[in-house]
C-alpha atoms as one frame of an Amber mdcrd trajectory, in Angstrom:
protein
  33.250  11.154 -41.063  36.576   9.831 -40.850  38.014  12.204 -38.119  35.125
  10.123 -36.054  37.200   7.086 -36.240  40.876   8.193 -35.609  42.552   6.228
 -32.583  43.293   7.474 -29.971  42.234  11.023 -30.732  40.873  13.043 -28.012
  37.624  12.474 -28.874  37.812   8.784 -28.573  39.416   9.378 -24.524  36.469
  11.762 -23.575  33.998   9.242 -25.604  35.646   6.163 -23.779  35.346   8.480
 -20.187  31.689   9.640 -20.958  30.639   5.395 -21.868  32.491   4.747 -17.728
  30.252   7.417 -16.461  27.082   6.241 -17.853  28.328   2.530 -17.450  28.503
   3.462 -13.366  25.625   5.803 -13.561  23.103   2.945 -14.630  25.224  -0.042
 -12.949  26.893   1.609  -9.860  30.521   2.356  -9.017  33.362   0.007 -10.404
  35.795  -1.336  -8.309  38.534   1.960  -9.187  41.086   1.952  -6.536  43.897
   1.097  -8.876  42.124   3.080 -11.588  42.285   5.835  -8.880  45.699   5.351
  -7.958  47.002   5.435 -10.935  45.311   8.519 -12.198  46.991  10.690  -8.963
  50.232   9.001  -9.913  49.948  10.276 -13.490  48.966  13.890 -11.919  47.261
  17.042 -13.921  44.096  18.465 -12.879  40.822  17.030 -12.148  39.631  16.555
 -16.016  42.901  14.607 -16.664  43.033  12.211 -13.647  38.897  11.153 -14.725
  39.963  10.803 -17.937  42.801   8.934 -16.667  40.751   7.062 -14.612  37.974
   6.393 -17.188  40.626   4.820 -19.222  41.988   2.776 -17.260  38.672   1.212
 -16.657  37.838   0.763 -20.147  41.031  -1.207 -21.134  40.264  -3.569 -17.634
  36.851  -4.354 -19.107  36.901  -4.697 -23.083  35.000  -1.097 -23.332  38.588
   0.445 -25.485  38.101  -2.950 -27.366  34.300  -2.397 -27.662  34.489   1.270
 -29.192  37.135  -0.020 -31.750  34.491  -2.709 -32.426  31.703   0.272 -32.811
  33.703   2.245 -34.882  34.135  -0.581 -37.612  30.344  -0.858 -37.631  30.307
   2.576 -38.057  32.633   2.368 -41.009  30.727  -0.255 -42.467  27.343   1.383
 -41.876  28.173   4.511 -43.425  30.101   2.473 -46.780  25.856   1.174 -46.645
  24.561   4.269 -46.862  26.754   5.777 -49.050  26.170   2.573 -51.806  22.209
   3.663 -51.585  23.019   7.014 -51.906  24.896   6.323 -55.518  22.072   3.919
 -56.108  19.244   6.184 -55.550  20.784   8.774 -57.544  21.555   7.101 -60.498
  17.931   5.803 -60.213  16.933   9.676 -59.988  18.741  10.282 -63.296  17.471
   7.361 -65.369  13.989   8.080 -63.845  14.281  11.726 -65.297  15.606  10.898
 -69.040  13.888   7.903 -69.492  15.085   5.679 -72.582  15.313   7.731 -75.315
  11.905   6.872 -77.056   9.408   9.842 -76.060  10.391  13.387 -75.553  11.594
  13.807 -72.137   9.574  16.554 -70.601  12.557  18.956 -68.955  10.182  20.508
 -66.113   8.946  17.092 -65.143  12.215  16.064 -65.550  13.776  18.967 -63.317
  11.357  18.020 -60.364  12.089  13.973 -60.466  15.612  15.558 -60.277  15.294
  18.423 -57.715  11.870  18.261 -56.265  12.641  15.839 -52.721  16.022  17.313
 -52.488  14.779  21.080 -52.198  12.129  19.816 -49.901  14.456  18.259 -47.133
  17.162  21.132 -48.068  13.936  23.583 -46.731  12.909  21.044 -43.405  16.367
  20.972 -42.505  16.725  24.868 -42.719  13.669  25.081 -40.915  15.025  22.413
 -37.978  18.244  24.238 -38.025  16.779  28.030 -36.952  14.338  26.664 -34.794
  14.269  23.537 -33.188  18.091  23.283 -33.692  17.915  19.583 -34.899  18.194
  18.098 -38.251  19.074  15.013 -39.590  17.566  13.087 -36.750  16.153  10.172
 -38.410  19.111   9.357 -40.864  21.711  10.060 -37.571  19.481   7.112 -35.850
  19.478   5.003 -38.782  23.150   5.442 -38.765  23.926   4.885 -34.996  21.347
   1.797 -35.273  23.392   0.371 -37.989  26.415   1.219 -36.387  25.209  -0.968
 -33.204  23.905  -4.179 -35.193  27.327  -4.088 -36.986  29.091  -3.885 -34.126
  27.784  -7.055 -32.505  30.052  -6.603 -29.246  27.606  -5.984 -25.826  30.219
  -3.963 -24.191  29.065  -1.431 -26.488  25.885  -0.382 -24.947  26.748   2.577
 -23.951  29.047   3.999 -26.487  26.352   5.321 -28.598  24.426   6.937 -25.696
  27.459   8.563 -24.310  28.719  10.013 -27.789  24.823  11.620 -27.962  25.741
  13.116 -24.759  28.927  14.372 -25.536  28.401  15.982 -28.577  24.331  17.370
 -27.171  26.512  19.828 -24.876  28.300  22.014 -26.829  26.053  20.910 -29.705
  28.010  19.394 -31.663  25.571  16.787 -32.792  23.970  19.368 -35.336  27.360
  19.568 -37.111  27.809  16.010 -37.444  24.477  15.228 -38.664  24.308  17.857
 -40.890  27.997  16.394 -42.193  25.959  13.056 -43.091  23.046  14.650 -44.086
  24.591  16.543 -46.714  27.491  14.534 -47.677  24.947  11.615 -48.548  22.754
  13.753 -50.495  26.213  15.367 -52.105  26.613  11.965 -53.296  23.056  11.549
 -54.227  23.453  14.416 -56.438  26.782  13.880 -57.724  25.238  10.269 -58.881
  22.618  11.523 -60.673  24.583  14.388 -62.482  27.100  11.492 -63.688  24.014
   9.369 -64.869  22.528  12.593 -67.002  26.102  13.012 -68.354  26.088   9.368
 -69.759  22.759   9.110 -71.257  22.988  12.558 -72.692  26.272  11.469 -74.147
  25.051   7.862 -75.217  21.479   8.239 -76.371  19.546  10.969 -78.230  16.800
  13.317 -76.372  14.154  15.527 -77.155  12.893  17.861 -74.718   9.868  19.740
 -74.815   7.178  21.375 -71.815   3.837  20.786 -71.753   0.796  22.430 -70.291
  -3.024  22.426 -70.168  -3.704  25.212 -67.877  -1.137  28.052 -68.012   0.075
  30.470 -70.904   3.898  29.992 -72.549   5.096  33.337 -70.362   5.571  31.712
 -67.121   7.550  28.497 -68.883   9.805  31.525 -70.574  10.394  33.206 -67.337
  11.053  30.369 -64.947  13.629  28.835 -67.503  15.149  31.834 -67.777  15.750
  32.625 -64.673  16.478  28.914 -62.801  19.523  29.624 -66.319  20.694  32.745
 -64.893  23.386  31.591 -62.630  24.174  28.211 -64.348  25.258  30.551 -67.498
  27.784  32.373 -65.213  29.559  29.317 -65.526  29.400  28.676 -69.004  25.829
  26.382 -69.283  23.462  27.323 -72.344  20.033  29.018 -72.107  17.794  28.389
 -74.730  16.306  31.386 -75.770  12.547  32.519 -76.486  12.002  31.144 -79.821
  13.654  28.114 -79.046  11.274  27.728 -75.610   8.134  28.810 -77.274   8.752
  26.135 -80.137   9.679  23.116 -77.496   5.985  23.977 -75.879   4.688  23.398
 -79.328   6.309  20.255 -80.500   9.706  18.435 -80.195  12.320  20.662 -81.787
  14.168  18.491 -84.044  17.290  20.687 -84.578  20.504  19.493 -82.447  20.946
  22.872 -81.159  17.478  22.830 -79.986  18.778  19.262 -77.639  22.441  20.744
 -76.616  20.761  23.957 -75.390  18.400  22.138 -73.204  20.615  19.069 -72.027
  22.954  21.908 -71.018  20.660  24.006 -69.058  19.677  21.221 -67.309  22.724
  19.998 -66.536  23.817  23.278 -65.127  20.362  23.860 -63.077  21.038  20.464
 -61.586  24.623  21.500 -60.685  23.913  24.882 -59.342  20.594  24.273 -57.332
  21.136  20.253 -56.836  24.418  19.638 -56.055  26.604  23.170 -54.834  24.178
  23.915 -52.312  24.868  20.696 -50.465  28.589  20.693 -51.078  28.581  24.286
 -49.955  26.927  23.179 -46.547  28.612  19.632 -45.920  31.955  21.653 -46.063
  30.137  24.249 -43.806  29.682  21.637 -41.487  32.906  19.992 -41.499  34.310
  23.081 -40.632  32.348  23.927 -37.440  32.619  20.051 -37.066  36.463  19.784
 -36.781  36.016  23.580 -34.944  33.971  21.796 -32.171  35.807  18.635 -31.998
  39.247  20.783 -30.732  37.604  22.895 -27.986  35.546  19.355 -26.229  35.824
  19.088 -22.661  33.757  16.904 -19.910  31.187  18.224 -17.887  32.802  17.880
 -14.279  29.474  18.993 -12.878  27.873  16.302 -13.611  26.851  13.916 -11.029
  28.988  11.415 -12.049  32.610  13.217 -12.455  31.795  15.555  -8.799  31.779
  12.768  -6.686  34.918  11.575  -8.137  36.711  14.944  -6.875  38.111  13.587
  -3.318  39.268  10.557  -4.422  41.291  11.954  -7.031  42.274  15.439  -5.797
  42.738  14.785  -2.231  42.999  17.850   0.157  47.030  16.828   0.748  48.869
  15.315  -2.311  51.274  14.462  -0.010  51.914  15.079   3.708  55.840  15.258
   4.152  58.336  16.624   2.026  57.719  17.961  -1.159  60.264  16.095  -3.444
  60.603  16.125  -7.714  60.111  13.592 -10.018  61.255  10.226 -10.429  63.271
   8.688 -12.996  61.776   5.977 -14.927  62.530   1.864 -13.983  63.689  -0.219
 -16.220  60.723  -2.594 -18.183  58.365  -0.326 -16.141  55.980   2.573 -16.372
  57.417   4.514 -13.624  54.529   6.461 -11.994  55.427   9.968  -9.981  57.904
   8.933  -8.113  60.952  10.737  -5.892  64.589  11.017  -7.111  65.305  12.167
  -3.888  62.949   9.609  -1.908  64.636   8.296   1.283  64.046   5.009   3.141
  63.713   1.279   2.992  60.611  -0.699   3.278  60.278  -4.609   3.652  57.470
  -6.388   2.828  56.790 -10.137   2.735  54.585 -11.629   0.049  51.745 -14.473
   1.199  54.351 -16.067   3.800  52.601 -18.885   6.214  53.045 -18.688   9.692
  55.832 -21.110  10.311  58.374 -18.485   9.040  59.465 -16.110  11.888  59.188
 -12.487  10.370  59.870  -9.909  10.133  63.711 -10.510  10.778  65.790  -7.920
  12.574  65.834  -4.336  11.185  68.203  -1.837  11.229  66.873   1.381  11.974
  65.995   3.005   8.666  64.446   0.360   7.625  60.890   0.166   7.987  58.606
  -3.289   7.465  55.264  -3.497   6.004  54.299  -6.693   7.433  53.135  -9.652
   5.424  51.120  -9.181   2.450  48.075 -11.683   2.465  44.738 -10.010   1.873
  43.360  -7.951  -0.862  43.042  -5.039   1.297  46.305  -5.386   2.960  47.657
  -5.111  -0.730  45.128  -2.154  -2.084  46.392  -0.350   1.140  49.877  -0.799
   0.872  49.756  -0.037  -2.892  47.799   3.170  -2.010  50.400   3.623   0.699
  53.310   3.565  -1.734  51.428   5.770  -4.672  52.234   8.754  -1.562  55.623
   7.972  -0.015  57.460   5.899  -2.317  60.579   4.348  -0.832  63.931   4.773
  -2.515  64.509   1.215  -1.953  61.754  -1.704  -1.576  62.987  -5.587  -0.948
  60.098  -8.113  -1.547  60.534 -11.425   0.132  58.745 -14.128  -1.527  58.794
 -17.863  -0.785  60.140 -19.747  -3.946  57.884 -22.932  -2.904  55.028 -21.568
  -4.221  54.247 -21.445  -8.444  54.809 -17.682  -9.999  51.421 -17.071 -10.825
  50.344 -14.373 -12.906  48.410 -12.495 -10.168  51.386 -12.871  -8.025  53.738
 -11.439 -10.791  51.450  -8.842 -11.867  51.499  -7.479  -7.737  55.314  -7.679
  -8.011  54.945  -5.309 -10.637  52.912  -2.745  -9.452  54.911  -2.732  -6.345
  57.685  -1.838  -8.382  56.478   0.718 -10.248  55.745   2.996  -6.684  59.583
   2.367  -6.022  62.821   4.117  -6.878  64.783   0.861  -6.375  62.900  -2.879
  -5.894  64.978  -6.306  -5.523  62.777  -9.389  -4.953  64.193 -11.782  -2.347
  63.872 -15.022  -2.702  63.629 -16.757   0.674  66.282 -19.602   1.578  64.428
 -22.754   2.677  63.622 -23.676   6.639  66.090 -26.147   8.226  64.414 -29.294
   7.523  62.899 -28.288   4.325  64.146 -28.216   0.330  63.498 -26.708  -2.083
  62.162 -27.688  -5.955  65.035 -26.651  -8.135  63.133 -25.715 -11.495  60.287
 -24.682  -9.742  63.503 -21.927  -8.226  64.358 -21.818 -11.705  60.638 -20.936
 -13.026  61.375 -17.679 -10.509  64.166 -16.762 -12.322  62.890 -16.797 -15.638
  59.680 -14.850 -14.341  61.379 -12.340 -12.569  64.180 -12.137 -15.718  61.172
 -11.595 -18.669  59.799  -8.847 -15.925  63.199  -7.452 -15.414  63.422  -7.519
 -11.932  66.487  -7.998  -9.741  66.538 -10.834  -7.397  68.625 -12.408  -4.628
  68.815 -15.856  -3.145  70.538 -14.050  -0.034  69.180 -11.272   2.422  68.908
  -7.909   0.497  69.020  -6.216   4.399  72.462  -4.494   3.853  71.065  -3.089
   0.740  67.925  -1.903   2.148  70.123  -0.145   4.784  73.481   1.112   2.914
  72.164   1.031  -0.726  74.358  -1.285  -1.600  75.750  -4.908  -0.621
């Protein structure tokens, strides 16, 4: 179970990306144009840029924060099921031995021991050829656990969408039937390690008993459930000794080692390998799976997200490489070789004459002051970044976050950004530390800055 719960494993990004499409499915579309901006920007084909996207989306709303919270309830959920399983086996055990003081009868014995767990090792053969399913009710028990643990509504869809993800390729069998079996490995294992200690702490007697049938069948069966435990070294206990325990309680300590030790070994061989053969079965086809798990992209959900993220043209224009990263930033695909300058003024009132006189290469981008002038400037930027982008801002207002934040992602579609600070209008002054609260923002962002007009940069490149 634990290669479930890795971070940041490839499951967990097409786990997080199936949660965003059921989250939209059931709720509608998300407000995405950054998430889809950034995805082009990060490039690859159409399976990356939704996973991309989906990520994106699930850090913005707590759903990366909610699956970390999921998986801890799955931790904890499983550690539960795990402490009944050692509990129910060493129950099985003591059930089957008893305490000491009346013969323990070892086919009575065998069947507390054996009996439900040959049973449910049959259904789920029987689910597994033909309805494909097994472990259905212990898997919901599981997720249901995993849920109430979790305690974290974001999570509402993280269960679903894993159910999904795995039903395709059907991988859910596997990891059901890793449960399944690695509970009921435990429950065996338990039980074997309680036999061990009462056989090793108290005295038995074993005998058989019967109204109904002759001693043959008794000899036969024991013989042969013996047969492959005594390939690895377990004691049968041979006719006379089989024929005498239907009779009365054998009192001779060969008699009790012979029969302790076949039933040890029929408990290991038909109990406890067959379920350790299968969980690792299962792990293997498990971890198989797990490697080769892609998204459906013709599902509704990812097919409608084709034009927004693979546009027609990637880029009308010159065709130019890759960009070199900015300093304190997560450069996105930008141009080494981009060309141009681009002004833009940030949330300037109307008493400020702009734009100011541009030289002919340099191109202005007006005055941002809208959410959709920004979201179309940003999308603007994401296709022909400029080599080198001046931001005029008026120091009179506070550095807000959401202001900051904007200065950021404006950088990041850049080769080269300097912030300009605007110099006060004649009549006007300006609040010193509220000029030095720029500073220090723009400093911890790592931004250049200017009090004076960046326009000779923007044209030459340099001052």
């Amino acid at each position: 179970m634990e290669e479930l719960v890795t971070p940041q494993s490839p499951l967990d990004k097409r786990w997080l990306t199936e949660a965003v499409r059921l989250r939209e499915e059931h709720a509608g579309p998300l407000d995405d144009q950054e998430a889809n901006r950034r995805a082009r920007q990060q490039g690859g084909d159409l399976a990356a840029r939704i996973e991309t996207r989906a990520l994106w989306l699930a850090e913005r709303d707590g759903m990366s924060t909610a699956l970390r919270h999921w998986k801890q309830g799955a931790r904890l959920a499983l550690l539960a099921l795990m402490l009944a399983a050692v509990l129910s086996g060493a129950g099985l055990g003591l059930a089957a031995l008893g305490d000491g003081l009346r013969p323990v009868n070892v086919f009575w014995a065998l069947g507390s021991l054996l009996g439900l767990n040959v049973l449910l090792l049959g259904g789920w053969a029987l689910g597994f050829c033909f309805a494909g399913e097994h472990g259905a009710t212990l898997g919901r028990l599981w997720l249901w656990l995993s849920e109430r643990l979790a305690r974290d509504a974001k999570a509402a869809q993280l269960a679903p969408a894993l159910l999904v993800l795995l039903q395709r390729p059907r991988l859910n069998r596997w990891l059901l039937g890793l449960l399944v079996h690695g509970l009921w490995l435990l429950v065996m294992l338990s039980a074997l390690a309680m036999l061990l200690a009462l056989l090793a702490a108290r005295r038995y007697g074993f005998v058989w008993e019967t109204t109904l049938l002759a001693a043959e069948p008794f000899i036969s069966l024991t013989q042969a459930l013996g047969a492959l435990p005594a390939l690895l070294g377990f004691a049968i206990p041979d006719e006379a000794l089989i024929r005498a325990s239907g009779a009365t309680q054998p009192a001779l300590d060969a008699a009790r080692q012979a029969w302790a030790s076949w039933l040890l070994g029929v408990v290991l061989v038909y109990g406890l390998l067959p379920r350790l053969l299968l969980a690792a079965l299962c792990l293997w086809r498990w971890r198989q799976g797990r490697e080769r798990l892609a998204l459906d992209l013709n599902l509704p959900g990812y097919a409608q997200l084709r034009d927004a993220l693979m546009p027609s043209s990637e880029r009308i224009g010159v065709q130019d490489a890759a960009p070199e990263h900015l300093p304190h930033f997560e450069a996105g695909q930008l141009d080494s070789a981009s060309t141009g300058a681009l002004l833009v003024g940030l949330e300037l009132d109307d008493q400020r004459p702009w734009p100011p006189a541009l030289a002919a290469g340099i191109s202005n981008a007006g005055v941002l002051d809208s959410r959709e002038s920004r979201n179309k400037l940003l999308e603007q930027l994401s296709r022909f970044p400029p080599a080198r982008l001046a931001i005029a801002c008026d120091p009179r207002r506070s550095p807000d976050r959401g202001t900051l934040a904007l200065l950021a992602e404006l950088a990041r579609n850049a080769a080269s950004t300097r912030i300009w600070l605007l110099p006060p209008q004649p009549g006007e002054t300006l609040d010193a530390d509220r000029l030095s609260d720029w500073h220090e923002a723009l400093e911890r962002l790592g931004l250049p800055y200017a009090d004076t007009s960046p326009l000779t940069w923007l044209e030459h490149g340099h001052d």
